[in-house]
N, C-alpha and C positions, 0 to 999 in steps of 0.2 A: 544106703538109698539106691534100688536103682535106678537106669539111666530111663526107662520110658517115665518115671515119677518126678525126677529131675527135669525133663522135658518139660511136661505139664506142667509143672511151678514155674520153669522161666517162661512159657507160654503166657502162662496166668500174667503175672509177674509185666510183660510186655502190652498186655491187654489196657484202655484208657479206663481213668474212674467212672467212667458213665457207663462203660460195658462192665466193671466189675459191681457197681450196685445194680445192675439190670438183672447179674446172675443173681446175684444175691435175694433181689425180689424175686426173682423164681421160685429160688431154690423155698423161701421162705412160704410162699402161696403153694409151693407145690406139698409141703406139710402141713397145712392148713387144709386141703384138699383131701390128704391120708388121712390124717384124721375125723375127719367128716365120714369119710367112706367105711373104716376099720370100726370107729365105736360109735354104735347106734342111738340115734335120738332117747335121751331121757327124762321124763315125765315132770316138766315145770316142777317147781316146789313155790312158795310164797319165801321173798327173800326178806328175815328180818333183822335188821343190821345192829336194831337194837339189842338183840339179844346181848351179843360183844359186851354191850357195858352193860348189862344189870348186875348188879350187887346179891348176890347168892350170899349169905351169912356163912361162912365157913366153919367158925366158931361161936354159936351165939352166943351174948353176954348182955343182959337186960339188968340195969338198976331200977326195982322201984317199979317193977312188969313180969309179965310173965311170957315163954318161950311157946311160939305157935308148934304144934310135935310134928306140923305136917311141914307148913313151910320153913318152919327155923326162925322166922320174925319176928321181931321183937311186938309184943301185944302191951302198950302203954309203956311208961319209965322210959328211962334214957338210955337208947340203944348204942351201943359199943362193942356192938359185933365186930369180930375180923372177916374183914372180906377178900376182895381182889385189889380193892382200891387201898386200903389199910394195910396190906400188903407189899403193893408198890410203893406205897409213903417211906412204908421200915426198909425198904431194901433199897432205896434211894437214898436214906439219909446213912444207911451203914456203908455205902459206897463212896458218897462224897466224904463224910468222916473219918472211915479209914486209909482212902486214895490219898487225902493229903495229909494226914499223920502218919501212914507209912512213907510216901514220896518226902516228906520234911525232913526223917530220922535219914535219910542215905541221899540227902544235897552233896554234890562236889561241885569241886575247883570246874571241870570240863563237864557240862552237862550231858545229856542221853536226849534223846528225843524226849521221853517223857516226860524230863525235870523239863525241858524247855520248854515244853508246851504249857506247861504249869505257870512259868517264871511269865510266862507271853499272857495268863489270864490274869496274874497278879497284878501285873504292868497295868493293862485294859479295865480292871476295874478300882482300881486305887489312884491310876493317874488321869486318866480319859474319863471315868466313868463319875466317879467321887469326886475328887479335888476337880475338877473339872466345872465341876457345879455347886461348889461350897467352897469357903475361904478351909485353909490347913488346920483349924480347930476343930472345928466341928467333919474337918472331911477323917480325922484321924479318930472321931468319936463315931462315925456312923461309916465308914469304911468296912467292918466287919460283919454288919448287917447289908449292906452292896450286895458283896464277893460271897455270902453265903447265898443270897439269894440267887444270885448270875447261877453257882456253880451246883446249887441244888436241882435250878428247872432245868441248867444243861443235864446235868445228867438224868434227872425224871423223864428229861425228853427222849435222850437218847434208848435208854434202857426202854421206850414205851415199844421200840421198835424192835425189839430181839423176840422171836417169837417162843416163851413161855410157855408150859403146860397149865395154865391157868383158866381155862374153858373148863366150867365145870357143869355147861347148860347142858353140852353134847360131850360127853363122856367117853373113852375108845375100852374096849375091853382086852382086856391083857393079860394072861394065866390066871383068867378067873375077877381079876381086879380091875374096878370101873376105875381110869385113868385121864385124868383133864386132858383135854388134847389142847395140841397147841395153839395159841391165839399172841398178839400183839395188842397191849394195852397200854396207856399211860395213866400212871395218877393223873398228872395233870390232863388231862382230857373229861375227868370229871371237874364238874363245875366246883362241887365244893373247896378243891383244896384251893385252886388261884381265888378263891374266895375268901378262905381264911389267909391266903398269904395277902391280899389284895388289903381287908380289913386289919394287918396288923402293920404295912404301911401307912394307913390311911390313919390311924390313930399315930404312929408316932409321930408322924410329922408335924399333927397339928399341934400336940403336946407338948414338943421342943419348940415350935413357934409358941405356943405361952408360956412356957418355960423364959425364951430368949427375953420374948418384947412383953410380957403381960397378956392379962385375960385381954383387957382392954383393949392395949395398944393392938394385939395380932389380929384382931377384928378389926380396927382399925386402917389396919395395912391391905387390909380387901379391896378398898377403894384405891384406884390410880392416882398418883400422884401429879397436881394438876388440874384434879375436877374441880369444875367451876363450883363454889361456896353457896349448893342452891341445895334443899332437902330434898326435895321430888330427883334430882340428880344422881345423889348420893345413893338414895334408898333404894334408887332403881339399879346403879351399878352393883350394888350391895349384896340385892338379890340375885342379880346374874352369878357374880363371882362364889355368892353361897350354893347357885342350882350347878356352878360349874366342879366345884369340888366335892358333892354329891353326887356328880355324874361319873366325875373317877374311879370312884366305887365299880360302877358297870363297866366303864371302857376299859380299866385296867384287867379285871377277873375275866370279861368277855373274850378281848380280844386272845390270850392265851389259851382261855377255854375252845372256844372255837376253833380257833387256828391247827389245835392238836386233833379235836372231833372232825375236821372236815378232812384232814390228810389221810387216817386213821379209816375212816368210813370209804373215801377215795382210792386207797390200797385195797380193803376189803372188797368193793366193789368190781373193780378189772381184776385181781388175782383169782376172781369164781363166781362173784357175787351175779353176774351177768348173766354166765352160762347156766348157772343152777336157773334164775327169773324164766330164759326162753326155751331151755329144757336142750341145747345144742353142745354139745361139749368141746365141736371145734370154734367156737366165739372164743373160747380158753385161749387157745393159741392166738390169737388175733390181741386180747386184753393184757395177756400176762406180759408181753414189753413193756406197756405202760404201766401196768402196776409196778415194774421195776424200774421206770422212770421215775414215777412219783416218789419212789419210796428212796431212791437217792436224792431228791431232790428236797425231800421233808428231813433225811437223814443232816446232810452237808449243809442247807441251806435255814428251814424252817425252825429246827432243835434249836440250834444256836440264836439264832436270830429273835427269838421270843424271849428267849433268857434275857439277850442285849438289853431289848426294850424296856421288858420288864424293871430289869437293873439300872436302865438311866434315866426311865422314868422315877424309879425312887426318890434317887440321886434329887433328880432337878424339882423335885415336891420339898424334900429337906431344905434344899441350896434354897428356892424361893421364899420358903415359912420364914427361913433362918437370916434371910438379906434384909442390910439397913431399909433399904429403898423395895419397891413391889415389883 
């Protein structure tokens, strides 16, 4: 290093924080500015964000219909195409599947970061999440339906965010060969899957509640205990507590669904989505911080965080069906 470079860093170095983020804005505005000046204005386009999730048939597969030859869609019968979404499902579930049947086969004595992290989600949903919200019989019967769940939409989550060659709307050309370009997607960001997983809580729970206490009684157990001995009472609490576990249906599947489409559409949005709408390409430089805000902030914060929910709301649907009292 030489000494005029060493200079300048203990210069720097001496300088206060309010003069070193001043430089800093400069230096940042002043690229902002080159940019502007070096690549010239380019021609609006219509920005459409939907594109990102439409379901393009990769494979079609039609029971009981037949194959559109232009768009690949299934024309009548039961469509079981492979898409993007069908996709991500299978490469989410051979991740969770294989991540902790390999991690299980090389447990030791002194952990590694990765077994611990594992041992820290076992802990979080089998003690916190499960027994937490059920007595020890039933937390040790519905424990393995938890922790799959948690650790399925963790990972659906996390993976929605690595960016994939799975754009197959805009296509890049490659020696010849039309090639997906990269995109970031999540199953869960389509509505159907927190749907089907949303509806396969929503029947066990009430199931094991008649299982527990009877057709009867678990209807029964709707009403708070305590209401006054009057029918128009009864009937009316009845009906709330029926339009409320009807509503879980939406608030459970919604709030996932959402939460991944709004972060998802948000990153697309500042990482270009902008600059392409107003045709300026230095808006780029200006957005793309924020898109890498958000996109740590959906990564560390959001991923995990929906899983949680998801997971202990399970949890505390079971733990209620299945408690003496409501």
């Amino acid at each position: 290093m030489s000494a005029a470079t060493s200079g300048a860093k203990g210069r720097f170095g001496r300088l206060s924080t309010k003069w070193k983020v001043a430089i800093g804005l400069g230096i940042y505005l002043a690229v902002i500015v080159a940019v502007y000046l070096i690549f010239p204005p380019i021609p609006p386009e219509p920005f459409m964000p939907a594109e990102e999730f439409e379901l393009t048939p990769w494979i079609p597969i039609c029971l009981g219909g037949a194959v559109d030859p232009i768009a690949g869609a299934c024309l009548g019968g039961l469509d079981l195409s492979i898409n993007k979404a069908v996709f991500f499902v299978f490469l989410a579930c051979i991740i969770t599947v294989g991540g902790m049947l390999f991690i299980a086969r090389r447990m030791q004595a002194r952990p590694n970061n990765v077994q611990t992290a594992v041992e820290a989600a076992y802990d979080l949903t089998r003690n916190q999440l499960t027994l937490g919200n059920m007595d020890r019989r039933m937390g040790a019967r519905w424990f393995p339906l938890v922790a799959t769940l948690f650790l399925f939409i963790v990972v659906s989550n996390l993976i929605g965010y690595l960016p994939l060659p799975t754009n197959t709307t805009h296509p890049v050309p490659i020696l010849g060969f039309e090639i997906p370009s990269l995109a970031v997607y999540a199953a869960t960001a389509n509505i159907s899957v927190p749907l089907v997983l949303t509806l396969i809580v929503w029947f066990a729970y009430n199931i094991q509640g008649i299982i527990k206490k009877g057709f009867v009684g678990y209807f029964k157990s709707w009403i708070p205990a305590g209401t006054p001995d009057n029918f128009f009472a009864k009937a009316g609490l009845f009906l709330i507590e029926s339009i409320s576990h009807f509503v879980r249906i939406i608030s459970l599947s919604v709030r996932l669904f959402a939460n991944l489409l709004a972060g998802h559409l948000l990153i697309l949005f500042m990482a270009g989505g902008l600059a392409v709408i107003l045709g300026i390409a230095a808006i780029g430089a200006v957005t793309l911080p924020i898109a890498i805000a958000f996109f740590t902030f959906e990564v560390v914060l959001i991923a995990g965080l929906q899983a949680f929910i998801f997971a202990i709301l399970t949890a505390i649907y079971v733990g209620e069906a299945t408690a003496e009292a409501h």
